[in-house]
N, C-alpha and C positions, 0 to 999 in steps of 0.2 A: 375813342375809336381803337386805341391802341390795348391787344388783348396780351402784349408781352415785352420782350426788349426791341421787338422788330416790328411784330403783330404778322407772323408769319407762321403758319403750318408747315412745319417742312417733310415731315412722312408722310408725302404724297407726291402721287403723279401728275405734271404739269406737264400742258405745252411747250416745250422749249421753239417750237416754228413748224412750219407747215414744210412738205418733203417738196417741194417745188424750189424751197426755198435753200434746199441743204445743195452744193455740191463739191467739186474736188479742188474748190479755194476755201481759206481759213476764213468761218462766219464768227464775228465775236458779238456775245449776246449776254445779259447779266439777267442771272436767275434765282429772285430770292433775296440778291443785296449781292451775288457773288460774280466775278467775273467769266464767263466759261467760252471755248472755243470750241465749235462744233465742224466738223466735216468729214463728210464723204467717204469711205475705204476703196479701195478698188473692188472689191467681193461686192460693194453696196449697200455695207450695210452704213450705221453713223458711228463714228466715235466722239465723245464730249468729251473737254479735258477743262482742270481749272487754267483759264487764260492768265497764268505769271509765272515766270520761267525762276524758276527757285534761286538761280545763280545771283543774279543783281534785279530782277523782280519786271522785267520786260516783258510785255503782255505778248504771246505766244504768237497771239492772231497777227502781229508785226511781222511775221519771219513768213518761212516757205512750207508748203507739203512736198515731200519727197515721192516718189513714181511708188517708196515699199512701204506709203502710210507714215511715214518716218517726218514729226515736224520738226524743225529745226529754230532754233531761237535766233532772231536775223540781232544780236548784241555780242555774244562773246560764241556761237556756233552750238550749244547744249544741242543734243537730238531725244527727244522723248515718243516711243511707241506710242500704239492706239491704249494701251492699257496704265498710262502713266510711267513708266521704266526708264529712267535716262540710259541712253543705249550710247552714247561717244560725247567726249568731253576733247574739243581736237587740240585743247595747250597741254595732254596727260593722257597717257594709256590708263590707268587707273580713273573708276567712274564713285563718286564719294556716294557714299551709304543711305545720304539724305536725300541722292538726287534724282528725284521723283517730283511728280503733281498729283492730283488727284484727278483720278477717273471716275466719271457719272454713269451710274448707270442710264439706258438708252434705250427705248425701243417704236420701230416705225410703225406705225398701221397707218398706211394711205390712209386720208393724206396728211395726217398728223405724223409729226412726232415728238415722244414722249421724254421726261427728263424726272429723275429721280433725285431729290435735292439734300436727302434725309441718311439714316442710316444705311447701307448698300445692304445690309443682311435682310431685312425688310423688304426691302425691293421687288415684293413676287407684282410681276406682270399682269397676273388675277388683279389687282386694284385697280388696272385702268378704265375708267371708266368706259362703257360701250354705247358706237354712237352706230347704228347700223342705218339709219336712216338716211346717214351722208352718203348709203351707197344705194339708196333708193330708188329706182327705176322711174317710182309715182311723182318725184318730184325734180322739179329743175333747181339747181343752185346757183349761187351767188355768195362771193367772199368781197368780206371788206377787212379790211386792217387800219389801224391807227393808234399811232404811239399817245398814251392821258398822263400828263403828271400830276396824277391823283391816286391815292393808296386804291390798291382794288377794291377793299370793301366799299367805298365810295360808291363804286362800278358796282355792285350788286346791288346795294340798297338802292342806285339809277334807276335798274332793269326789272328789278322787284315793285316797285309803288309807280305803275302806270298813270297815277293821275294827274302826273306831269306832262302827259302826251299830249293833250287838247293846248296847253301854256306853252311848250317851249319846241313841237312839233304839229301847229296848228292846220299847217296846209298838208299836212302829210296822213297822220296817223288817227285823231281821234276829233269826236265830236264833245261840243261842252256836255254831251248826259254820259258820257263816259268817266267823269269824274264823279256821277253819282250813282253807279254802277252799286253792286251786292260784291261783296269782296269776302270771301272766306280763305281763311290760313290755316294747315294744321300741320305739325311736324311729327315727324313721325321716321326710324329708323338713320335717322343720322341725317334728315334732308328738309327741307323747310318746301312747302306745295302752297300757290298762293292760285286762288279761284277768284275770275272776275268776269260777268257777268252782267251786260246790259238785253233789256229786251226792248224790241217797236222801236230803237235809237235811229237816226237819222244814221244811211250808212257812213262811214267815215271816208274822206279822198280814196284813201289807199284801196279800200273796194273796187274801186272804178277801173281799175288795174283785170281783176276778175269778172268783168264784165258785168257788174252790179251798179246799179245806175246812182250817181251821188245824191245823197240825203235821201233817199226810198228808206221804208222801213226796213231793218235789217237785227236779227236777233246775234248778239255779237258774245263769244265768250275766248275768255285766255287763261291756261294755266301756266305757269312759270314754275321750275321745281329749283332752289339752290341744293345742287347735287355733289359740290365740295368749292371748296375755296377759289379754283383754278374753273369752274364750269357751273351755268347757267341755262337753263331752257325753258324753252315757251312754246305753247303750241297755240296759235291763234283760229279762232274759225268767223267768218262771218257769214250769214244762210240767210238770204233775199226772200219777206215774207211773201211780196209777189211773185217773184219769178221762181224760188227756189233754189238759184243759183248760191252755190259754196261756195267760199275763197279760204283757203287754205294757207297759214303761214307755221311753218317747224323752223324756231330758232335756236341756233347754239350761238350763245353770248361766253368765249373762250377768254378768261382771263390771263395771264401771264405777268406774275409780280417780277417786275423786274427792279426795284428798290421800294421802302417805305411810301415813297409818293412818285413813283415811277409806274405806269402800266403797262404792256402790249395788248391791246381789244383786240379782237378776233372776233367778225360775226360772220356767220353763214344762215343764211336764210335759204330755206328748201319751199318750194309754194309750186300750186297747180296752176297756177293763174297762165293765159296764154304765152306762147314763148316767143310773142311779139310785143308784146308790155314786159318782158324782162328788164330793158334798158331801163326803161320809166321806172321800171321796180328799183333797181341799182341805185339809179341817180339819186330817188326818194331815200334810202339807205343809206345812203354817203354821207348825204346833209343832213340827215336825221344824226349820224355819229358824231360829224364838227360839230354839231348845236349842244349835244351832251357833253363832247369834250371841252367847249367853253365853258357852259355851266358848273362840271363836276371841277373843273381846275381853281374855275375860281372859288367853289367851294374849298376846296384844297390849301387855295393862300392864307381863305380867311382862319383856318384852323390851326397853321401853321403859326399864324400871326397873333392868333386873339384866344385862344386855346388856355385854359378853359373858359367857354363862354357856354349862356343859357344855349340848351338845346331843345326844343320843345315837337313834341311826336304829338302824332293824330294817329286813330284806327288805321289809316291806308298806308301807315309806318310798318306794320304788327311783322310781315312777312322781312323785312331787314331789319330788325332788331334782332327776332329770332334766330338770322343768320348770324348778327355779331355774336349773340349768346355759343351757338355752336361752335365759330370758331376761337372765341373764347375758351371755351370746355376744352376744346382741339388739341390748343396750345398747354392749356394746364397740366395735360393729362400726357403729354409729352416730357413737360420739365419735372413731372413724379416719374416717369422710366426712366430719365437720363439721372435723378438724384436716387433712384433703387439701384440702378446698372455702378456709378460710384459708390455706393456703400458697400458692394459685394467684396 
Protein backbone atom coordinates (compact mmCIF):
# COMPACT_ATOMS: atom_id res chain seq x y z
CA UNK A 1 0.00 0.00 0.00
CA UNK A 2 2.69 2.16 0.95
CA UNK A 3 4.08 4.08 -2.24
CA UNK A 4 6.79 6.12 0.02
CA UNK A 5 7.98 7.01 3.55
CA UNK A 6 4.35 8.33 4.31
CA UNK A 7 2.44 7.11 1.04
CA UNK A 8 1.57 10.65 0.57
CA UNK A 9 1.49 13.12 -2.42
CA UNK A 10 2.16 16.19 -1.03
CA UNK A 11 2.18 18.92 -4.28
CA UNK A 12 -1.22 18.90 -4.26
CA UNK A 13 -4.32 20.71 -3.34
CA UNK A 14 -6.35 19.14 -0.68
CA UNK A 15 -9.39 19.84 1.45
CA UNK A 16 -8.35 21.07 4.50
CA UNK A 17 -12.47 21.60 5.63
CA UNK A 18 -15.57 22.78 4.36
CA UNK A 19 -16.06 27.06 4.90
CA UNK A 20 -19.10 26.36 7.21
CA UNK A 21 -16.67 24.85 9.10
CA UNK A 22 -13.69 27.67 9.31
CA UNK A 23 -14.36 30.64 11.72
CA UNK A 24 -12.95 33.31 14.07
CA UNK A 25 -12.01 30.51 16.74
CA UNK A 26 -8.54 28.41 16.33
CA UNK A 27 -9.69 24.93 14.21
CA UNK A 28 -6.76 22.44 14.66
CA UNK A 29 -6.73 19.83 12.06
CA UNK A 30 -3.75 17.54 10.74
CA UNK A 31 -2.90 17.49 7.12
CA UNK A 32 -0.68 14.96 5.65
CA UNK A 33 0.76 13.71 9.14
CA UNK A 34 1.21 17.53 10.14
CA UNK A 35 -0.45 19.44 12.63
CA UNK A 36 -1.99 22.91 11.31
CA UNK A 37 -4.28 25.48 12.72
CA UNK A 38 -6.67 27.07 10.53
CA UNK A 39 -8.91 30.26 11.10
CA UNK A 40 -10.80 32.94 9.95
CA UNK A 41 -9.10 36.86 9.35
CA UNK A 42 -11.38 39.48 9.89
CA UNK A 43 -11.04 40.70 5.82
CA UNK A 44 -12.45 36.75 5.57
CA UNK A 45 -10.37 35.33 4.12
CA UNK A 46 -8.52 31.78 5.99
CA UNK A 47 -5.18 31.72 7.34
CA UNK A 48 -3.31 28.12 7.99
CA UNK A 49 -0.52 28.04 10.33
CA UNK A 50 1.66 24.82 11.37
CA UNK A 51 -0.19 24.09 14.89
CA UNK A 52 3.32 24.36 17.32
CA UNK A 53 4.46 27.41 18.83
CA UNK A 54 8.36 27.11 17.97
CA UNK A 55 9.24 28.27 21.70
CA UNK A 56 8.55 25.00 23.86
CA UNK A 57 6.42 23.31 20.94
CA UNK A 58 2.55 24.10 22.35
CA UNK A 59 0.08 23.47 19.91
CA UNK A 60 -1.04 27.09 18.63
CA UNK A 61 -4.76 26.06 18.51
CA UNK A 62 -4.47 26.00 22.60
CA UNK A 63 -4.10 29.69 22.94
CA UNK A 64 -6.26 32.72 21.61
CA UNK A 65 -7.06 34.82 18.28
CA UNK A 66 -6.51 38.28 18.79
CA UNK A 67 -9.33 41.16 17.21
CA UNK A 68 -5.75 42.20 14.56
CA UNK A 69 -5.45 38.23 13.37
CA UNK A 70 -2.69 38.00 15.87
CA UNK A 71 -2.53 34.23 17.56
CA UNK A 72 -1.00 34.10 20.59
CA UNK A 73 0.44 31.04 22.14
CA UNK A 74 -1.70 30.53 25.54
CA UNK A 75 2.28 28.72 27.32
CA UNK A 76 4.79 31.41 27.46
CA UNK A 77 2.56 34.42 25.40
CA UNK A 78 4.80 34.09 21.58
CA UNK A 79 2.18 36.20 19.01
CA UNK A 80 2.56 34.96 15.50
CA UNK A 81 0.79 36.82 12.34
CA UNK A 82 -1.48 35.31 9.55
CA UNK A 83 1.86 34.91 7.60
CA UNK A 84 3.85 33.05 10.22
CA UNK A 85 6.12 36.07 11.78
CA UNK A 86 6.49 36.08 15.45
CA UNK A 87 5.48 39.66 16.12
CA UNK A 88 6.08 39.89 20.35
CA UNK A 89 7.93 37.84 22.61
CA UNK A 90 6.36 39.54 26.14
CA UNK A 91 9.66 38.20 28.65
CA UNK A 92 12.05 40.40 25.63
CA UNK A 93 11.69 43.43 23.43
CA UNK A 94 13.93 41.55 20.97
CA UNK A 95 11.88 38.75 18.77
CA UNK A 96 14.74 35.68 17.95
CA UNK A 97 15.38 35.15 14.20
CA UNK A 98 13.96 31.49 14.30
CA UNK A 99 10.75 32.68 15.66
CA UNK A 100 8.49 31.88 13.05
CA UNK A 101 6.05 28.75 11.95
CA UNK A 102 5.08 27.92 8.81
CA UNK A 103 2.34 29.29 6.65
CA UNK A 104 0.11 27.06 4.30
CA UNK A 105 -0.81 28.36 1.59
CA UNK A 106 -4.99 28.56 1.43
CA UNK A 107 -7.52 29.15 -0.72
CA UNK A 108 -11.71 29.19 -0.32
CA UNK A 109 -14.01 28.35 -3.24
CA UNK A 110 -17.53 27.90 -1.39
CA UNK A 111 -17.72 25.71 0.09
CA UNK A 112 -14.49 24.07 0.18
CA UNK A 113 -11.53 25.16 1.31
CA UNK A 114 -8.34 24.36 0.05
CA UNK A 115 -4.79 23.54 1.70
CA UNK A 116 -1.41 23.32 0.06
CA UNK A 117 0.78 20.80 1.78
CA UNK A 118 3.86 20.78 -0.54
CA UNK A 119 6.27 23.20 -1.80
CA UNK A 120 4.58 26.97 -1.59
CA UNK A 121 6.38 27.91 -4.94
CA UNK A 122 4.23 25.39 -6.71
CA UNK A 123 1.20 26.40 -5.28
CA UNK A 124 -0.63 27.99 -8.37
CA UNK A 125 -4.26 27.87 -7.46
CA UNK A 126 -4.86 26.72 -11.33
CA UNK A 127 -4.42 23.03 -9.64
CA UNK A 128 -7.55 22.96 -7.80
CA UNK A 129 -9.46 20.80 -8.92
CA UNK A 130 -13.03 22.26 -10.40
CA UNK A 131 -16.09 21.10 -9.10
CA UNK A 132 -18.90 23.48 -10.64
CA UNK A 133 -21.54 20.99 -10.23
CA UNK A 134 -21.62 21.83 -6.32
CA UNK A 135 -23.07 25.01 -7.61
CA UNK A 136 -25.61 23.41 -9.72
CA UNK A 137 -28.94 24.68 -9.76
CA UNK A 138 -30.18 20.93 -11.40
CA UNK A 139 -29.26 19.38 -8.41
CA UNK A 140 -30.14 19.30 -4.69
CA UNK A 141 -27.25 18.40 -2.13
CA UNK A 142 -26.25 16.57 0.74
CA UNK A 143 -22.97 16.42 2.90
CA UNK A 144 -21.87 13.80 5.02
CA UNK A 145 -18.58 13.73 7.04
CA UNK A 146 -16.79 11.12 8.80
CA UNK A 147 -13.64 10.70 10.47
CA UNK A 148 -11.94 6.48 8.87
CA UNK A 149 -8.77 5.32 10.48
CA UNK A 150 -7.79 3.93 7.25
CA UNK A 151 -4.97 5.31 4.97
CA UNK A 152 -7.01 7.10 2.12
CA UNK A 153 -6.01 4.92 -0.50
CA UNK A 154 -8.08 2.26 1.30
CA UNK A 155 -10.96 5.03 0.58
CA UNK A 156 -10.45 5.00 -3.14
CA UNK A 157 -10.00 1.56 -3.99
CA UNK A 158 -13.77 1.50 -1.39
CA UNK A 159 -15.32 3.90 -3.85
CA UNK A 160 -13.70 2.43 -7.02
CA UNK A 161 -14.79 -1.60 -7.06
CA UNK A 162 -18.62 -1.12 -6.43
CA UNK A 163 -19.11 -4.68 -6.25
CA UNK A 164 -19.09 -4.40 -2.71
CA UNK A 165 -22.35 -2.48 -2.79
CA UNK A 166 -25.04 -5.40 -3.16
CA UNK A 167 -22.54 -7.22 0.29
CA UNK A 168 -21.92 -4.64 2.64
CA UNK A 169 -24.94 -2.06 1.44
CA UNK A 170 -27.67 -4.54 0.63
CA UNK A 171 -30.82 -2.60 1.47
CA UNK A 172 -29.44 0.60 0.14
CA UNK A 173 -27.55 0.62 -3.00
CA UNK A 174 -27.30 -2.42 -5.39
CA UNK A 175 -28.77 -5.53 -6.51
CA UNK A 176 -26.97 -9.02 -6.64
CA UNK A 177 -26.58 -8.45 -10.86
CA UNK A 178 -24.74 -5.49 -10.10
CA UNK A 179 -21.73 -7.37 -9.21
CA UNK A 180 -22.05 -8.91 -12.46
CA UNK A 181 -22.14 -5.74 -14.29
CA UNK A 182 -19.45 -4.87 -17.68
CA UNK A 183 -16.85 -2.95 -16.00
CA UNK A 184 -14.41 -1.05 -18.20
CA UNK A 185 -11.29 0.98 -16.78
CA UNK A 186 -8.93 3.22 -18.77
CA UNK A 187 -6.49 5.80 -17.52
CA UNK A 188 -5.77 8.28 -19.26
CA UNK A 189 -3.97 11.89 -18.49
CA UNK A 190 -3.10 11.52 -14.84
CA UNK A 191 -6.65 10.07 -13.77
CA UNK A 192 -8.04 6.57 -13.67
CA UNK A 193 -12.21 6.37 -15.30
CA UNK A 194 -13.90 3.20 -14.04
CA UNK A 195 -17.30 2.41 -16.34
CA UNK A 196 -19.92 0.12 -14.84
CA UNK A 197 -22.85 -0.98 -16.46
CA UNK A 198 -25.71 -3.18 -15.86
CA UNK A 199 -28.68 -3.55 -18.21
CA UNK A 200 -32.83 -5.05 -17.46
CA UNK A 201 -31.15 -5.33 -13.67
CA UNK A 202 -33.84 -5.43 -10.99
CA UNK A 203 -33.77 -1.61 -9.86
CA UNK A 204 -31.76 -1.20 -6.78
CA UNK A 205 -33.63 0.32 -3.18
CA UNK A 206 -31.99 3.62 -3.73
CA UNK A 207 -34.06 4.08 -7.12
CA UNK A 208 -37.24 4.23 -5.17
CA UNK A 209 -36.08 7.35 -3.82
CA UNK A 210 -36.53 8.68 -7.81
CA UNK A 211 -39.75 7.46 -8.07
CA UNK A 212 -38.70 4.20 -9.75
CA UNK A 213 -40.55 1.29 -8.61
CA UNK A 214 -38.14 -1.29 -6.60
CA UNK A 215 -36.88 -4.33 -8.57
CA UNK A 216 -38.66 -3.08 -12.24
CA UNK A 217 -36.38 -3.22 -14.91
CA UNK A 218 -33.89 -0.60 -14.88
CA UNK A 219 -30.87 -0.02 -17.26
CA UNK A 220 -28.29 1.20 -14.49
CA UNK A 221 -24.65 2.83 -15.31
CA UNK A 222 -21.82 4.59 -13.09
CA UNK A 223 -18.56 6.31 -13.88
CA UNK A 224 -16.24 6.98 -11.13
CA UNK A 225 -12.98 9.07 -12.21
CA UNK A 226 -9.86 8.96 -9.47
CA UNK A 227 -9.10 12.69 -10.26
CA UNK A 228 -6.07 13.07 -7.57
CA UNK A 229 -5.20 11.46 -4.34
CA UNK A 230 -7.49 14.11 -2.17
CA UNK A 231 -10.84 13.56 -4.75
CA UNK A 232 -13.19 10.98 -6.21
CA UNK A 233 -16.18 11.12 -8.49
CA UNK A 234 -19.04 9.22 -9.78
CA UNK A 235 -21.76 10.06 -11.64
CA UNK A 236 -24.69 7.40 -11.21
CA UNK A 237 -27.68 7.11 -13.52
CA UNK A 238 -30.61 4.73 -13.35
CA UNK A 239 -33.43 5.03 -16.37
CA UNK A 240 -36.77 2.90 -15.83
CA UNK A 241 -37.26 0.57 -18.99
CA UNK A 242 -41.02 1.02 -18.22
CA UNK A 243 -41.60 4.14 -17.17
CA UNK A 244 -38.62 6.13 -18.40
CA UNK A 245 -38.13 7.61 -15.26
CA UNK A 246 -34.04 8.80 -14.48
CA UNK A 247 -32.42 8.91 -11.13
CA UNK A 248 -29.72 10.81 -11.10
CA UNK A 249 -26.67 10.65 -8.48
CA UNK A 250 -23.22 13.22 -8.88
CA UNK A 251 -20.79 12.20 -6.17
CA UNK A 252 -17.69 13.76 -4.83
CA UNK A 253 -16.07 11.20 -2.52
CA UNK A 254 -13.41 14.28 -0.87
CA UNK A 255 -10.65 12.56 0.74
CA UNK A 256 -8.52 14.43 3.50
CA UNK A 257 -5.27 12.48 4.65
CA UNK A 258 -5.03 13.48 7.84
CA UNK A 259 -2.08 10.72 8.89
CA UNK A 260 -0.87 7.30 7.41
CA UNK A 261 -4.10 5.48 8.52
CA UNK A 262 -6.15 8.55 9.64
CA UNK A 263 -8.86 9.84 7.13
CA UNK A 264 -11.49 12.82 6.87
CA UNK A 265 -14.46 11.48 4.22
CA UNK A 266 -16.22 14.09 2.77
CA UNK A 267 -19.19 12.99 0.45
CA UNK A 268 -21.63 15.25 -1.16
CA UNK A 269 -23.98 13.74 -3.26
CA UNK A 270 -26.00 16.02 -5.83
CA UNK A 271 -29.28 14.04 -7.34
CA UNK A 272 -32.68 15.10 -8.96
CA UNK A 273 -34.47 12.76 -7.25
CA UNK A 274 -37.68 14.66 -5.34
CA UNK A 275 -36.77 16.92 -2.56
CA UNK A 276 -39.17 15.00 -0.34
CA UNK A 277 -36.98 11.66 -0.50
CA UNK A 278 -34.05 13.92 0.41
CA UNK A 279 -34.11 12.93 4.11
CA UNK A 280 -34.39 9.08 3.01
CA UNK A 281 -31.60 9.93 0.68
CA UNK A 282 -29.32 11.32 3.63
CA UNK A 283 -30.28 8.63 6.05
CA UNK A 284 -29.42 5.98 3.24
CA UNK A 285 -25.97 7.86 2.92
CA UNK A 286 -24.92 8.04 6.48
CA UNK A 287 -25.30 4.28 6.88
CA UNK A 288 -23.92 3.46 3.74
CA UNK A 289 -20.50 5.51 5.17
CA UNK A 290 -20.56 3.65 8.98
CA UNK A 291 -20.77 0.42 6.98
CA UNK A 292 -17.60 1.37 4.82
CA UNK A 293 -16.10 2.80 7.74
CA UNK A 294 -16.30 -0.44 9.57
CA UNK A 295 -15.24 -2.43 6.94
CA UNK A 296 -12.26 -0.20 5.47
CA UNK A 297 -10.97 0.14 9.33
CA UNK A 298 -10.89 -3.10 9.95
CA UNK A 299 -9.22 -3.57 6.74
CA UNK A 300 -6.69 -1.25 8.13
CA UNK A 301 -5.92 -3.30 11.59
CA UNK A 302 -5.52 -6.36 9.54
CA UNK A 303 -2.67 -4.64 7.56
CA UNK A 304 -1.21 -2.92 10.13
CA UNK A 305 -1.04 -6.19 12.03
CA UNK A 306 -0.41 -9.05 9.43
CA UNK A 307 1.41 -6.90 6.65
CA UNK A 308 2.82 -8.52 4.49
CA UNK A 309 0.19 -10.93 3.79
CA UNK A 310 -1.26 -12.57 0.53
CA UNK A 311 -3.20 -9.90 -1.35
CA UNK A 312 -5.14 -11.46 -4.18
CA UNK A 313 -7.06 -8.94 -6.83
CA UNK A 314 -9.96 -9.88 -9.33
CA UNK A 315 -10.77 -7.79 -12.66
CA UNK A 316 -13.24 -5.53 -10.50
CA UNK A 317 -9.79 -4.53 -8.59
CA UNK A 318 -8.26 -3.06 -12.05
CA UNK A 319 -9.64 0.66 -11.40
CA UNK A 320 -7.72 0.85 -7.61
CA UNK A 321 -4.73 -0.69 -8.46
CA UNK A 322 -4.26 1.75 -11.27
CA UNK A 323 -4.89 4.45 -8.66
CA UNK A 324 -2.17 3.02 -6.42
CA UNK A 325 0.20 2.78 -9.67
CA UNK A 326 -0.42 6.68 -10.08
CA UNK A 327 0.12 7.62 -6.97
CA UNK A 328 3.01 5.67 -6.74
CA UNK A 329 4.55 7.41 -9.84
CA UNK A 330 3.16 10.62 -7.89
CA UNK A 331 5.39 10.21 -5.21
CA UNK A 332 8.42 8.94 -7.16
CA UNK A 333 8.51 11.69 -9.36
CA UNK A 334 8.38 14.16 -6.41
CA UNK A 335 11.49 12.44 -4.37
CA UNK A 336 13.52 12.81 -8.15
CA UNK A 337 12.80 17.04 -7.92
CA UNK A 338 13.40 17.25 -4.30
CA UNK A 339 17.03 14.86 -5.03
CA UNK A 340 17.60 17.32 -8.45
CA UNK A 341 16.53 20.71 -6.33
CA UNK A 342 19.77 19.21 -3.56
CA UNK A 343 22.22 18.57 -6.09
CA UNK A 344 21.97 22.16 -7.58
Amino acid sequence: MDSGPDGFVRDLWYVAAWSDEIDRSLCNLFILGRPVVVFRRRDGNVAALEDICPHRWLPLSMGRLHDDDVVECDYHGFRFDPTGRCVGVPSQREVPPLARVRSYPIVERPPLVWIYAGDPERAAPSRIPEMPELSDAAFRWIVCKVDIDANYLLMHENVMDQTHFHHLHRDFAATPEWDRGQIEVETKNGRVVRRHVTLAAPAPPVAAFAGIEPGSPVDSESVGTFVQPGLNTSTTTHRARDSGQIGVLQTFHIFSPRSPTRTRYSIAVGTNFPAANLAKLEAGVRKAMLEDKTAVEAVQRTRTAFAPALEVSVRADRAGLEARRLVRELIQAEAASREKFRER
